[in-house]
N, C-alpha and C positions, 0 to 999 in steps of 0.2 A: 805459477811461476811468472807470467806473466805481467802482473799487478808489480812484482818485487821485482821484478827487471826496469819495469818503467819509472819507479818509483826513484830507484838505483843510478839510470839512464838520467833521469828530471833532476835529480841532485846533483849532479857531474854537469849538466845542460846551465842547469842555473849558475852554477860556482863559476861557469866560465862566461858567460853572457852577462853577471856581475863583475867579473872584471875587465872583462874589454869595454865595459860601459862605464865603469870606477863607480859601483853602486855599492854602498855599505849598507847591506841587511844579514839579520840572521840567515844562519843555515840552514832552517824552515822554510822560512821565506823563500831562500832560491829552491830549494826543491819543488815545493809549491809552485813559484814560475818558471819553473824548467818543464814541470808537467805539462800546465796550462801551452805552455809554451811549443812544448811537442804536440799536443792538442793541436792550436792554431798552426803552427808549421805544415804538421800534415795534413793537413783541410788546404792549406795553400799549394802542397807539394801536389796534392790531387789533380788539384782544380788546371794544375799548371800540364798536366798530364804524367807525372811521373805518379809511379806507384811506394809508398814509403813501406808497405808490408811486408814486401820482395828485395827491400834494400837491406843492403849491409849493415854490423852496430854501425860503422864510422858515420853513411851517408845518416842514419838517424838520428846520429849523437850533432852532425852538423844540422839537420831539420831543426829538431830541437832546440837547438841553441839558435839559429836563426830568428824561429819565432819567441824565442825567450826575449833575447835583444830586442825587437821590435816591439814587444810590453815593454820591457823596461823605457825607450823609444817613447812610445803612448804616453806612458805615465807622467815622463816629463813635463810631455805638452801640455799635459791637464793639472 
């Protein structure tokens, strides 16, 4: 349940960090970097001392999209 929640979570992360960015890709693609994106978020939420495991969907679905934005961010640069 897990996998399909994150999976679920990453596609909702990406659609919305694509468009606060105004980035036009597939809906692959944001899922992909809504994952990724939750991935690095919560590496960062850690680090910062908050726990992302213990938090709510919302605080996730913001982690998430945090670090989705900040790839898509990246991307630019490069």
């Amino acid at each position: 349940m897990g996998f399909l929640y994150s999976i679920l979570l990453g596609g909702i992360a990406g659609y919305i960090a694509s468009r606060l960015m105004e980035s036009h890709h597939s809906a692959l693609y944001n899922i992909i970097l809504g994952i990724i994106g939750g991935l690095v978020g919560g590496f960062i939420a850690k680090r910062l001392g908050n726990d992302p495991d213990n938090d709510g969907l919302l605080m996730n679905l913001l982690i998430a999209v945090g670090g989705a934005v900040l790839l898509i961010f990246l991307g630019r640069l490069f």
